[in-house]
SELUM-194882 format. One line per 8 residues: number of its first residue (from 1); for each residue x, y, z of C-alpha. Coordinates in Angstrom, 1 decimal, always signed. Layout:
BEGIN
NUM> X Y Z; ...
//
This chain:
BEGIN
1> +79.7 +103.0 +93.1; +76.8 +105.5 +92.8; +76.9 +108.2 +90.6; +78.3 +110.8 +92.9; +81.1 +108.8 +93.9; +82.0 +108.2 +90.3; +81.7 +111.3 +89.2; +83.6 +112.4 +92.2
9> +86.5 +109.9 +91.6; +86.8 +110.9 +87.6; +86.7 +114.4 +88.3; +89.9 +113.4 +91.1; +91.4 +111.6 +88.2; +91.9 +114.4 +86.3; +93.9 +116.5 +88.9; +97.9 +116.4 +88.8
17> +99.3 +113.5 +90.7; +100.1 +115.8 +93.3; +96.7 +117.7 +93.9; +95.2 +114.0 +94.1; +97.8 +112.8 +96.6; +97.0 +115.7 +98.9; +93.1 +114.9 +98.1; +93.7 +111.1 +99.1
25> +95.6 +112.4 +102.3; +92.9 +114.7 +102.8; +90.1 +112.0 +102.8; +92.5 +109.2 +104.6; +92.1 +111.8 +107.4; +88.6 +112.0 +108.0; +88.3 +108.8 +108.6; +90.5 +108.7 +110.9
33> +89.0 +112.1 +112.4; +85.9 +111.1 +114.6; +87.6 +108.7 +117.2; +90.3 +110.9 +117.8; +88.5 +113.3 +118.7; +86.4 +110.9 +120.4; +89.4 +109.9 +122.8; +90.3 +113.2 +123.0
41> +87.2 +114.7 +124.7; +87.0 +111.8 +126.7; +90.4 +111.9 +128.6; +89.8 +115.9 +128.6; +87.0 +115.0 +130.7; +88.9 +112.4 +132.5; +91.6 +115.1 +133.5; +88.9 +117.5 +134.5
49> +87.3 +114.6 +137.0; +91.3 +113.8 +138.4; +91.9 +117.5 +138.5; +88.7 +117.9 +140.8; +89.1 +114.6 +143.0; +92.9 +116.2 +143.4; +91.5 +119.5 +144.4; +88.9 +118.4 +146.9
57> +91.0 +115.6 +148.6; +89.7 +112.7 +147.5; +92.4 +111.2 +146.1; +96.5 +112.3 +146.4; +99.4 +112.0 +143.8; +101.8 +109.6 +144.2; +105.2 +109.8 +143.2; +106.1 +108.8 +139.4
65> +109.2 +106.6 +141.3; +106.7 +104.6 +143.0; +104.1 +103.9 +140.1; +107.4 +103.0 +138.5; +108.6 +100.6 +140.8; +105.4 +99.0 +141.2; +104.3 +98.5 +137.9; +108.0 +96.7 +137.5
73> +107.5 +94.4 +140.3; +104.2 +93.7 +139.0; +105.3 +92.5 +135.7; +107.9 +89.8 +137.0
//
């Protein structure tokens, strides 16, 4: 460990258990952070490309009881 990470770690020792629970939550998060936001942008961008194939007529929507039905028959 270098020495900001230990003096970090006993300075988060000497919190109450439940201060350092919420601090452990806190940094459990931000790991976690990046790629969701990650997938987020990149099916808000997906959307925005579907929306504007829709809108221009390239592609059309098909009925959610079709994909349904085909997705079942595909899996047997």
């Amino acid at each position: 460990m270098n020495d900001q990470v230990k003096e970090l770690a006993q300075r988060g020792m000497a919190l109450s258990a439940e201060d350092r629970s919420r601090l452990v939550d806190l940094l459990l998060e931000s790991l976690h952070e990046s790629p969701t936001n990650e997938v987020e942008a990149a099916w808000a961008i997906e959307i925005e490309r579907r929306l504007a194939a829709y809108d221009s007529g390239k592609i059309q929507s098909v009925a959610g009881d079709d994909v349904f039905a085909k997705a079942r028959s595909l899996a047997r």
